[in-house]
C-alpha positions, -999 to 999 in steps of 0.1 A, spaced: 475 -770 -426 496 -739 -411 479 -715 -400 499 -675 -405 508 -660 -370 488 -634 -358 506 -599 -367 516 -573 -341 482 -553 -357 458 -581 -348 475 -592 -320 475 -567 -293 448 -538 -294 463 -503 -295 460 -477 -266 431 -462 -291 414 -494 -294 417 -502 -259 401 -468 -252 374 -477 -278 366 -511 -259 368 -496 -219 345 -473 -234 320 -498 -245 325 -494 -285 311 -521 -306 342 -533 -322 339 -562 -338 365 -563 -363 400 -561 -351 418 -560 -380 402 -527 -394 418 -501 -380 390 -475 -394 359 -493 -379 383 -483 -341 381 -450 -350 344 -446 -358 337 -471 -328 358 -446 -309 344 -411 -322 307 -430 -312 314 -441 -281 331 -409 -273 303 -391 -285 276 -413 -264 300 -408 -232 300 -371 -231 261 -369 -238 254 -392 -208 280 -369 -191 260 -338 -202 227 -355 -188 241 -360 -158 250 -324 -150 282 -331 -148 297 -321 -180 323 -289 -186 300 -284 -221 269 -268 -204 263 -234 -222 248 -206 -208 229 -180 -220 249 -145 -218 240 -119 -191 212 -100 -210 196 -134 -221 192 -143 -186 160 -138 -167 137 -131 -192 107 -133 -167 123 -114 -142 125 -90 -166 90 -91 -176 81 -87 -138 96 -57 -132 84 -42 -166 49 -51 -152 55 -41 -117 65 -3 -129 39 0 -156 10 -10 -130 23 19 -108 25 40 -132 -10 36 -149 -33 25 -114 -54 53 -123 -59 28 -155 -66 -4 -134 -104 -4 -137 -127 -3 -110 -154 -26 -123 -144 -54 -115 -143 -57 -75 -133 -24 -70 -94 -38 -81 -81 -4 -93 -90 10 -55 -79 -16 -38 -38 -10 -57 -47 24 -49 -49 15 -10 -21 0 -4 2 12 -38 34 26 -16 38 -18 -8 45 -23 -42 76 -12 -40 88 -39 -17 88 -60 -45 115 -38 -57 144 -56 -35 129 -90 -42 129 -87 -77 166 -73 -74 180 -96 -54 165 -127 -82 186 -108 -104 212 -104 -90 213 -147 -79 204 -149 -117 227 -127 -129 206 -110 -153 213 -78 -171 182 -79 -186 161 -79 -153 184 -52 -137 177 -29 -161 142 -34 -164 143 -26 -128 146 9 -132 112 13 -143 95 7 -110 123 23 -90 118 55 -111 79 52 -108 79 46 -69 105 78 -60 84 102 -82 52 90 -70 65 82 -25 102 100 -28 93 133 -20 70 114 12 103 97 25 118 129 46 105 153 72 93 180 61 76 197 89 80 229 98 87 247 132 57 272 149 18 270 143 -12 289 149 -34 261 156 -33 225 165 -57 198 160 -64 163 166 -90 140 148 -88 100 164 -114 74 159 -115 64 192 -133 27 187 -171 12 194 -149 -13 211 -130 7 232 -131 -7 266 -110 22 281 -126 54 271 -113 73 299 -79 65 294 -86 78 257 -101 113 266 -71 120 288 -46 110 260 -59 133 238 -67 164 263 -29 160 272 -23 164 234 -25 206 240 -46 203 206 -72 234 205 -96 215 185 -100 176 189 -121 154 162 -137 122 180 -157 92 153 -171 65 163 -189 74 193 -213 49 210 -241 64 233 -225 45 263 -190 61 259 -202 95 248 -209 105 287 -173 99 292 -157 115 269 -177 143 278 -165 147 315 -135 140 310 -127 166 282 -154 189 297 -119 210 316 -96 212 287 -122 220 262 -156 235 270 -168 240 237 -180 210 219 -211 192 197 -214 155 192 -237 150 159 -246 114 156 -216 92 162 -189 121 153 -179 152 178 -161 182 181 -144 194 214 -130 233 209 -108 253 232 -126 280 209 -160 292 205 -185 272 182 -215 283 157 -233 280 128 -231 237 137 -252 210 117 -250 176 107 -238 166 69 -258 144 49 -228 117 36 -256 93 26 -254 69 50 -289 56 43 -299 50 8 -321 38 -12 -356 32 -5 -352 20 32 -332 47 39 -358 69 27 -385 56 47 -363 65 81 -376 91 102 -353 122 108 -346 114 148 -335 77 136 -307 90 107 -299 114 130 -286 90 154 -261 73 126 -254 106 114 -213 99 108 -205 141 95 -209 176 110 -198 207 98 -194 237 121 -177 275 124 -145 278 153 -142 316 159 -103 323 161 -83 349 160 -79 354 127 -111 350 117 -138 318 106 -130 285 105 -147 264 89 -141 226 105 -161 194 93 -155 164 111 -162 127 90 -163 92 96 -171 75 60 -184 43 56 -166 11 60 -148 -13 37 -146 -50 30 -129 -74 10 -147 -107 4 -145 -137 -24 -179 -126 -40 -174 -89 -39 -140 -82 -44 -127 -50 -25 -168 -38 -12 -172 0 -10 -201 13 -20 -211 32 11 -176 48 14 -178 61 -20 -211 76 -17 -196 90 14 -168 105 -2 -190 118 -34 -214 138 -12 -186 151 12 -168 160 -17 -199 180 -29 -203 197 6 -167 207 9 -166 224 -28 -201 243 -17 -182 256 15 -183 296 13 -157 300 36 -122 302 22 -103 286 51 -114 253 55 -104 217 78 -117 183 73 -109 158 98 -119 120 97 -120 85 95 -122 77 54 -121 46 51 -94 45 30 -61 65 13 -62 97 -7 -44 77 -29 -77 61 -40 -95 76 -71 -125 77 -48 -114 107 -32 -110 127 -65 -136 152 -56 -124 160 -17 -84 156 -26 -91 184 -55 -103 209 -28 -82 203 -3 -52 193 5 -33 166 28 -9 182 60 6 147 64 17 150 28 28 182 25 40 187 60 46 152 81 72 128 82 73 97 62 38 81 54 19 87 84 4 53 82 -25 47 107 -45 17 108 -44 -7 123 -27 6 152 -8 -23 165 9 -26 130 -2 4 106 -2 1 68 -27 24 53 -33 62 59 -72 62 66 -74 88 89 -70 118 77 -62 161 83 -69 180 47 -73 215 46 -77 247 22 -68 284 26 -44 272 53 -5 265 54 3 229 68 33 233 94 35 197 106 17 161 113 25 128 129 9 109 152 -2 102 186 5 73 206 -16 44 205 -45 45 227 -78 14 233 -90 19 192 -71 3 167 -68 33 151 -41 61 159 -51 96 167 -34 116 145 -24 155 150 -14 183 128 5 220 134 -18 248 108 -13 286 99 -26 313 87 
């Protein structure tokens, strides 16, 4: 029986079909040119989705420039809106809206990092958004990021918590008496260091009262000098304390400097201390009692010209100080040069210790150098 040759269709595959085959399409029919072509289209088809899945494929498709970066976008919406509204942040909750508050000017470090994320991400979306915080940060720290000091004063003064831990008071004292300042605010006095500092500042200043653990040493007469009742002990057992024993933690004084242009009236303040722990959150209870009955003492001060110098325990920045910041006023603020931060002194990030004042024009602030505390005296130029 003959058998028909084999046509030039069936007997060689064409360039398509080989395709088709190298490919790995199922073609089982050589004479039907159609079943190649879907075989083909498939195979094709499976190749570039493998391709895709690999990485490797030219058909990757990317979301345009404004669809990019959606949660970088979202950060930095959320980064200026909690600068914006920390007065919102509540407070009931371990204390979370003070402690923003303390260290808010580092928020804007996230600034750059958010920018440069956008940038690697190319994201329109997320650069835009950034100008929300940036606006936020300049009109809440611009106006703190020149000198604005002022040449000439009338008076200079000095407040420094000088450290329970300092181990070389003497050293300290002559720092400070070197300073030139006419009136010099010590806190954190123990009884074993105040003889020290007494000798040693007994030349350069022989006016001066030590109330509790604060002091005041005066190139200028003092008067009128008592201790200030910040509420260091309270409750019950803080009640039940005899006079002489408060007396001895007392951590305010207020007192009158006679100058040349009349009264003075000079309080001196370290408020309580802070802490941040898991169960408590940001702890600052006795701060905050602190600053409420300061506060209270500075806004029933008769005299019009008025200078609070201390330890707080914390930023005017913080909602705490409401009731001192609305009497007076900070120098470093209106009259230093950048932030002014100081504490802790080998690396400062937070303006604790402050000079505020009322009836008086702030000429300048900055700081001393660094002395046995860890915190850093800090000075300031007043007028008249």
């Amino acid at each position: 029986m003959s058998r028909t040759p084999p046509t030039a269709e069936t007997a060689q595959d064409s360039p398509a079909d080989t395709r088709a085959t190298e490919t790995g399409a199922d073609v089982r029919e050589p004479g039907a040119r159609g079943t190649w072509r879907v075989g083909v289209r498939r195979a094709n088809l499976r190749g570039v989705l493998r391709w895709a899945r690999a990485g490797g494929a030219p058909f990757r498709f990317r979301p345009g420039p404004w669809k990019r970066g959606p949660v970088l976008a979202a950060l930095a919406l959320l980064l200026g809106l909690m600068m914006l509204l920390h007065a919102e942040i509540p407070n009931r909750i371990w204390r979370i809206g003070s402690l923003v508050e303390t260290f808010l000017p580092w928020f804007g470090l996230f600034i750059p990092v958010l920018l440069i994320a956008a940038l690697w991400r190319r994201s329109a979306s997320a650069a835009v958004a950034l100008l929300l915080p940036v606006a936020v940060w300049l009109n809440l720290f611009g106006g703190l990021l020149g000198d604005r000091s002022q040449p000439g004063s009338d008076l200079t003064v000095v407040s420094h918590n000088v450290g329970a831990d300092n181990p070389d008071p003497a050293g300290t004292a002559r720092d400070l008496a070197a300073s030139g300042a006419e009136l010099l605010a010590l806190e954190e006095l123990t009884e074993q260091a105040r003889g020290t500092y007494e000798t040693e500042l007994a030349k350069a200043y022989p006016y001066h009262t030590v109330q509790g653990t604060v002091g005041l040493w005066s190139r200028l007469p003092l008067s009128d000098t008592r201790p200030v009742d910040i509420e260091t002990d309270a409750g019950p057992l803080g009640d039940a304390k005899p006079a002489e024993a408060k007396m001895a933690d007392n951590r305010a004084l207020r007192t009158t400097v006679t100058t040349d242009h009349g009264p003075l009236a000079v309080y001196v303040a370290h408020l309580g201390s802070v802490r941040v722990n898991p169960r408590a959150g940001f702890w600052t209870d006795s701060r905050d009692r602190g600053a409420q009955a300061l506060g209270k003492a500075v806004a029933a001060e008769r005299n019009e010209r008025v200078v609070l110098l201390g330890d707080l325990n914390g930023t005017t920045d913080d909602r705490a100080f409401a009731g001192i910041t609305s009497e007076l006023r900070s120098v470093q603020d209106a009259a230093g040069d950048g932030f002014g931060f100081s504490w802790p002194a080998t690396f400062p990030v937070a303006r604790i210790d402050e000079i505020l004042v009322r009836g008086l024009q702030p000429k300048s602030s900055w700081s001393l150098p660094a002395t046995g505390s860890d915190h850093l005296p800090v000075a300031a130029g007043i007028s008249w």
